[in-house]
C-alpha positions as CSV (number, residue, x, y, z in Angstrom):
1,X,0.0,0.0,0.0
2,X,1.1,3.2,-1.5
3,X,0.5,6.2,0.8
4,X,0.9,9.0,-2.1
5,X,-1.8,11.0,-2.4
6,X,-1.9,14.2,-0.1
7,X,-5.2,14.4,2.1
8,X,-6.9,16.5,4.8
9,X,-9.1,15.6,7.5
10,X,-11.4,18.7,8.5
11,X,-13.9,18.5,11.3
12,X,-17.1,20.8,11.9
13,X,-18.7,21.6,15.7
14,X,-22.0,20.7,16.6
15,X,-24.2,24.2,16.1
16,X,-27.2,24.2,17.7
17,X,-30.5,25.1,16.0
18,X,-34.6,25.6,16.9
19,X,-34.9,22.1,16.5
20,X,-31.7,20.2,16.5
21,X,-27.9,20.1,16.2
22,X,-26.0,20.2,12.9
23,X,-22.2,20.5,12.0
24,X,-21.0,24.1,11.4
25,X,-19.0,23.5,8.5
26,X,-18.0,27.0,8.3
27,X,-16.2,26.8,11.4
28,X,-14.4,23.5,10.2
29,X,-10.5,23.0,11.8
30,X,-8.3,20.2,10.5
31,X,-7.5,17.6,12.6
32,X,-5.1,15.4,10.3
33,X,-2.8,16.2,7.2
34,X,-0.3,13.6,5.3
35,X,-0.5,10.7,2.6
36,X,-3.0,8.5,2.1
37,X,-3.7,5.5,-0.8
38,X,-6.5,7.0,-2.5
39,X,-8.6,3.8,-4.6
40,X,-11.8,4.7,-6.6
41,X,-14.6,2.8,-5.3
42,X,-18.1,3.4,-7.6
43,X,-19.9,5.9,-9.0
44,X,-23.9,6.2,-9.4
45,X,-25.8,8.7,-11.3
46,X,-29.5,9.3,-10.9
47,X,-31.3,11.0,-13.8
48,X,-35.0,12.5,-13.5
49,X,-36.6,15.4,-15.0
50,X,-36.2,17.6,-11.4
51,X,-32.3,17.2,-11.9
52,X,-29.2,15.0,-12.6
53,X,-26.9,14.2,-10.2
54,X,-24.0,11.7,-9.9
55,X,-22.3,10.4,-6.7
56,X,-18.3,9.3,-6.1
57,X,-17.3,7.1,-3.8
58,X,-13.6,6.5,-3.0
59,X,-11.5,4.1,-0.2
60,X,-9.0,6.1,1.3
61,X,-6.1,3.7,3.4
62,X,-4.8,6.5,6.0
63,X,-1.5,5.9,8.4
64,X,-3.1,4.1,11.7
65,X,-2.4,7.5,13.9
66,X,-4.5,9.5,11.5
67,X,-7.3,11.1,13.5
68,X,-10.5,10.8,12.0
69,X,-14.5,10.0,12.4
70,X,-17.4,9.1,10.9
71,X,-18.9,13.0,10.8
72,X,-15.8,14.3,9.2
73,X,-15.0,15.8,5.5
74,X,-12.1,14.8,3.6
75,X,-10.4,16.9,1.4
76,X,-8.4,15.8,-1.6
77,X,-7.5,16.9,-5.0
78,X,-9.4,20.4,-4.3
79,X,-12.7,17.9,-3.7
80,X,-14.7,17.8,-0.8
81,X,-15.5,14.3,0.1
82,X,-17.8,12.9,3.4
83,X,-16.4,10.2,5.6
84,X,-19.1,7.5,5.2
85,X,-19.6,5.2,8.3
86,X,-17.2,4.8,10.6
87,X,-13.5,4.5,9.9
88,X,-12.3,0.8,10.3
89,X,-9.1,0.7,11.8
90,X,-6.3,-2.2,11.4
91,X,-3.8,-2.2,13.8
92,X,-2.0,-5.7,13.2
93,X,1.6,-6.0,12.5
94,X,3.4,-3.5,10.4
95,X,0.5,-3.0,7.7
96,X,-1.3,-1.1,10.4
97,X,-3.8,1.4,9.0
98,X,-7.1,2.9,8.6
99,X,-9.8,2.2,6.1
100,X,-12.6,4.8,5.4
101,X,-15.0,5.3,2.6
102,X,-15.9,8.6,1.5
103,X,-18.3,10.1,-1.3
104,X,-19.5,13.2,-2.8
105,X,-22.8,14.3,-5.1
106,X,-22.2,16.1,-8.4
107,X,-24.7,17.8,-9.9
C-alpha cells in the first residue's frame, strides 16, 4: 500500500439550531494532514426530470495514527468528500492502517 496521495481531514462543531444540532462547517479545523492510498470505489448517477446528479465514492487507506470520524470531510485533489460510516481501523503487524469510505454528489 502506497501512501501517495496528499489528504486532509477537517472537522465541523455541533451548532445548535430551533430544532436540533448540525455541523457548522463554516467553522471547520483540520484535525489530520499527510498521505494517504487514495482507490476509486463506484460511482452512481440518478437522472430525472427535477435534476441529474452523480455520486463518487472512494476508499481512502490513511496511516493508523490519522485522526479521523465518521462526521468528518475529507479533502483531496481540491474535492470535498464525506467520511461514510465509521472509519475501520487495522492495527495488526506492520501494515497497520485505517480504512474509510468517502463520497461526494455532483450535480
Amino acid at each position: 500500500m502506497l501512501f501517495t496521495e496528499h489528504v486532509e481531514v477537517h472537522r465541523a462543531p455541533l451548532a445548535p439550531t430551533a430544532y436540533t444540532n448540525h455541523r457548522d462547517w463554516q467553522q471547520a479545523v483540520r484535525v489530520w494532514s499527510g498521505r494517504a492510498s487514495v482507490q476509486p470505489d463506484r460511482s452512481f448517477e440518478a437522472r430525472s426530470p427535477a435534476r441529474e446528479t452523480a455520486q463518487e465514492r472512494l476508499v481512502l487507506y490513511l496511516p493508523a495514527g490519522a485522526d479521523v470520524d465518521s462526521a468528518d470531510r475529507v479533502l483531496w485533489r481540491g474535492l470535498w468528500f464525506e467520511v461514510d460510516g465509521e472509519p475501520a481501523r487495522w492495527a495488526q503487524g506492520s501494515l497497520s492502517h485505517v480504512r474509510i469510505r468517502a463520497w461526494r454528489v455532483v450535480r
